[in-house]
C-alpha positions in Angstrom: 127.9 92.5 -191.7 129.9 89.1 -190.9 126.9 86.4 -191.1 127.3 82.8 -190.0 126.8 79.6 -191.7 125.0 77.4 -189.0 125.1 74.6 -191.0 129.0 74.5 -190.4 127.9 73.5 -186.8 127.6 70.0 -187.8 130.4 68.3 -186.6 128.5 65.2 -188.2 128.4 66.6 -191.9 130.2 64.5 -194.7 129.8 67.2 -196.9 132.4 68.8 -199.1 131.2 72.4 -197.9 131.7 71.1 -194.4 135.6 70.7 -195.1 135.7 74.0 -197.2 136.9 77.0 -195.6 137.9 78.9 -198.3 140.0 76.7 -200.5 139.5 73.7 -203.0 139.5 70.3 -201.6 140.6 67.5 -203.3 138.0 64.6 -203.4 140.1 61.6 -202.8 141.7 63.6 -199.6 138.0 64.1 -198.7 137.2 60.6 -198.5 140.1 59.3 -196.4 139.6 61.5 -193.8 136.1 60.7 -193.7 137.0 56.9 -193.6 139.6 57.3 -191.0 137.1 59.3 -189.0 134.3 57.0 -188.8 137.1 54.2 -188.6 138.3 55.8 -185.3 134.9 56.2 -184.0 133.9 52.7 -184.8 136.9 51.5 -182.4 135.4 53.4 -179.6 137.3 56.9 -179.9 135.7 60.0 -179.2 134.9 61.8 -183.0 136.5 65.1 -182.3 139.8 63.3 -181.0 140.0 62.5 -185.0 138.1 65.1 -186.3 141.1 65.6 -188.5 139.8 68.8 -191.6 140.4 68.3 -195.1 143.5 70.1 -194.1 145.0 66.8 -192.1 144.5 69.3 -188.7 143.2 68.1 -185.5 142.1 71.5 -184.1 140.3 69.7 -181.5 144.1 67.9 -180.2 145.5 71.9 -181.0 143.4 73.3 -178.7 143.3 70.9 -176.0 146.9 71.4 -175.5 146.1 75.4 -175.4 144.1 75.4 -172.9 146.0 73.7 -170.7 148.6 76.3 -170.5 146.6 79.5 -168.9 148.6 80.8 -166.1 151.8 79.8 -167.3 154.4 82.7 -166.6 157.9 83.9 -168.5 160.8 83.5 -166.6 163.1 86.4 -164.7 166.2 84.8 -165.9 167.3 81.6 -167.7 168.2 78.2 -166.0 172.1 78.6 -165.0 171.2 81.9 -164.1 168.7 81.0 -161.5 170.3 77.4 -160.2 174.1 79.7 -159.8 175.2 79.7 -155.8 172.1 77.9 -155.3 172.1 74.8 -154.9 169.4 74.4 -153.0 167.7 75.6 -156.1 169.6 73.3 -158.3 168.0 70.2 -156.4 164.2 71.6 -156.5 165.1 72.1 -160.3 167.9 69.5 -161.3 167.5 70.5 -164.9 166.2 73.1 -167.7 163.4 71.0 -168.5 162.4 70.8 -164.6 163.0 74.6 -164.3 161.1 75.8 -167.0 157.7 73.7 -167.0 157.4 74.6 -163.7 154.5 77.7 -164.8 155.3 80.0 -162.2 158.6 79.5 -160.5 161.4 82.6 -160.7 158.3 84.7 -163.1 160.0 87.7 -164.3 159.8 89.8 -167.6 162.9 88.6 -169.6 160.4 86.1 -172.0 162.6 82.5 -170.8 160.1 80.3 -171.0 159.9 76.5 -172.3 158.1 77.4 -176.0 161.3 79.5 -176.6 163.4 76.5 -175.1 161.9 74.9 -177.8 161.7 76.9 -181.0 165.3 78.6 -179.7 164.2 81.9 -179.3 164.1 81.8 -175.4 165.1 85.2 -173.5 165.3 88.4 -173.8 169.2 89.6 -173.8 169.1 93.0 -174.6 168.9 94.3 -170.9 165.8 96.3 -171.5 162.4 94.3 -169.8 160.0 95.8 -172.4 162.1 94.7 -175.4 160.2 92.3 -177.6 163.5 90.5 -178.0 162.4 86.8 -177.1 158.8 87.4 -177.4 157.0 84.1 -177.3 153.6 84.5 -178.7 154.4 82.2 -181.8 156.7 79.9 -180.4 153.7 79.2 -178.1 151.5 78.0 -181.0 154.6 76.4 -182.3 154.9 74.1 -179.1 151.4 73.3 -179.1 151.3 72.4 -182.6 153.8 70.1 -182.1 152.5 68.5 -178.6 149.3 67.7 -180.9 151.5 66.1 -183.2 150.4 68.2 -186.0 153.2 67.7 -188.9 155.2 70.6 -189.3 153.6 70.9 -192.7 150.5 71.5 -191.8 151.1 74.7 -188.5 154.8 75.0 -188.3 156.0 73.6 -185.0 159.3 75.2 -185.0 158.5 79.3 -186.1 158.8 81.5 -183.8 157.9 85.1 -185.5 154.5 86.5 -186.3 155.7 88.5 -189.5 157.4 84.5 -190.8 154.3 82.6 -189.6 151.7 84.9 -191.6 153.9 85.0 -194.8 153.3 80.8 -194.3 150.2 80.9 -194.4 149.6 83.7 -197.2 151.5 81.2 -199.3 149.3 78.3 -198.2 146.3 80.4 -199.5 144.9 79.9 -195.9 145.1 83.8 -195.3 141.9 85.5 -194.9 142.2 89.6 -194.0 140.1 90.9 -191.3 138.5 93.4 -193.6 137.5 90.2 -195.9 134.2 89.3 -193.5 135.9 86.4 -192.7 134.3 84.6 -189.1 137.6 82.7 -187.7 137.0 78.8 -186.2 137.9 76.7 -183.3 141.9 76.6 -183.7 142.4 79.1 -186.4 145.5 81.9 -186.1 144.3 85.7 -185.2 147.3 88.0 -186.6 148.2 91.2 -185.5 150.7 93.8 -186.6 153.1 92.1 -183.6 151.5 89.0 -181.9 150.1 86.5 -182.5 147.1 84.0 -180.7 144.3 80.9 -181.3 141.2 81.5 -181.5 138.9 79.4 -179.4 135.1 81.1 -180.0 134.2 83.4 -182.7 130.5 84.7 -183.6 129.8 87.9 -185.8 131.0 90.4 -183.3 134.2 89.3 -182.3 136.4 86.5 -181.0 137.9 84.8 -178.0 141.3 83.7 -177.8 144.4 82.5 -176.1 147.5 83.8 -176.3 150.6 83.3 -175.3 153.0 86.5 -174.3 150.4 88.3 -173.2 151.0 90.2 -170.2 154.2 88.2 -169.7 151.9 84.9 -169.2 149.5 82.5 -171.0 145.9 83.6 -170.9 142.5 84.6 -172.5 141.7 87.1 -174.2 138.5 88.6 -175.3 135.9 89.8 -176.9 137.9 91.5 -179.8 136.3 93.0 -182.5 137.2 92.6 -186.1 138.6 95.9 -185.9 141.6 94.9 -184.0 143.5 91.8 -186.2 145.2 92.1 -189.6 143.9 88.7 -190.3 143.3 85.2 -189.7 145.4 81.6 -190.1 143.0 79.5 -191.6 143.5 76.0 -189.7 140.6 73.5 -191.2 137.8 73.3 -188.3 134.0 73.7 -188.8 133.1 75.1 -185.8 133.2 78.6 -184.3 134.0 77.0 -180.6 132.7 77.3 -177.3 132.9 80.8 -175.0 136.4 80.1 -173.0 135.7 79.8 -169.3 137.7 82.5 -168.2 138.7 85.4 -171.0 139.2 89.3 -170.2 138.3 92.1 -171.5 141.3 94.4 -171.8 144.3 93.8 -174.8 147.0 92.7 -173.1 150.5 94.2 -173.7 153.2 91.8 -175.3 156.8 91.6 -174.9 
């Protein structure tokens, strides 16, 4: 039975416990985070823009940018692909950056989108639509890592493969197995055998999250059990997060 620690609620909590989830933290690290923290609040920012974890992560910035994304959908074919004879098309869209933010223009199955523009894995050559070649479920944390400005250090902001990304954080020591008990936070990692997603609410019977690649598109997912993940990313934050606004309740397929 997975039980939860209510007192990790407390987003106020100076506490060493409440920055421990599940490895030593230094003292003096402790401390500066706290002070930066209350500095920040002092000037009139909200807490949980600097809620920064005894890991350096702003899970609160992480997932802001997440959720922003829902709805976003891969692209039938890359940029010079789509804008060739078309000119028309090449003036809506006058270059890759234009083409591929826009979330639902040319939406196709061939995994172009602008998180693989940006780790370098974008598309799917291989000719066959259900080919994981491409597949952008990592390089969609990756891009939102890095749109938080979290250090590359800290969530990798330029991986782009589920097996790479869970060796990283096995070496970290911020691996936890499913089968450990382990109830995931706010902005952790859920693994699977082949994708890859955020958590955004967990309790003791399963977990929301968001995902990119799933069903071709950026969405939420949920309620999982612990039965389905390998394991979890640990990523720093206290709380178990709020139920998504919109999540379903079937696994979407990934390619």
């Amino acid at each position: 039975m997975r039980s939860v620690n209510t007192a990790r609620f407390n987003s106020n909590s100076n506490s060493a416990e409440y920055y421990r989830v599940g490895v030593g933290a230094s003292l003096n690290h402790l401390v500066l985070w706290t002070y930066f923290r209350r500095l920040m609040n002092c000037l009139g920012y909200p807490a949980e823009e600097f809620d920064v974890n005894d890991y350096g992560i702003n899970t609160y910035e992480l997932l802001r940018i997440a959720i922003g994304e829902p709805g976003y959908e891969e692209k039938a074919s890359s940029y010079s692909a789509y804008i060739a004879g078309r000119p028309d098309r090449k003036t809506m869209y006058p270059d890759e950056d234009s083409y591929y933010d826009d979330p639902t223009v040319n939406a196709g199955k061939w995994n172009w989108t602008k998180y693989g523009k940006y780790t370098g894995a974008n598309g799917n050559t291989t000719g066959d639509s259900d080919s994981f070649a491409g597949a952008w479920c990592v390089s969609f944390i990756s891009w939102c890592a890095n749109r938080a400005n979290i250090p590359d250090c800290l969530i990798p902001n330029k991986e782009k493969s589920t097996s790479n990304m869970k060796s990283w954080y096995i070496g970290q020591n911020r691996y936890k197995a499913a089968s450990s008990g382990y109830i995931p936070r706010e902005g952790d990692l859920v693994f699977y055998t082949a994708h890859t997603a955020i958590v955004v609410y967990a309790d003791k019977d399963g977990y929301y999250s968001i995902d990119g690649n799933s069903d071709d598109t950026v969405k939420y997912k949920g309620k999982k059990s612990y039965t389905a993940p390998v394991g979890f990313g640990i990523n720093g934050s206290s709380s178990y997060g709020k139920m998504p606004p919109i999540a379903d309740n079937v696994n979407g397929s990934t390619r």
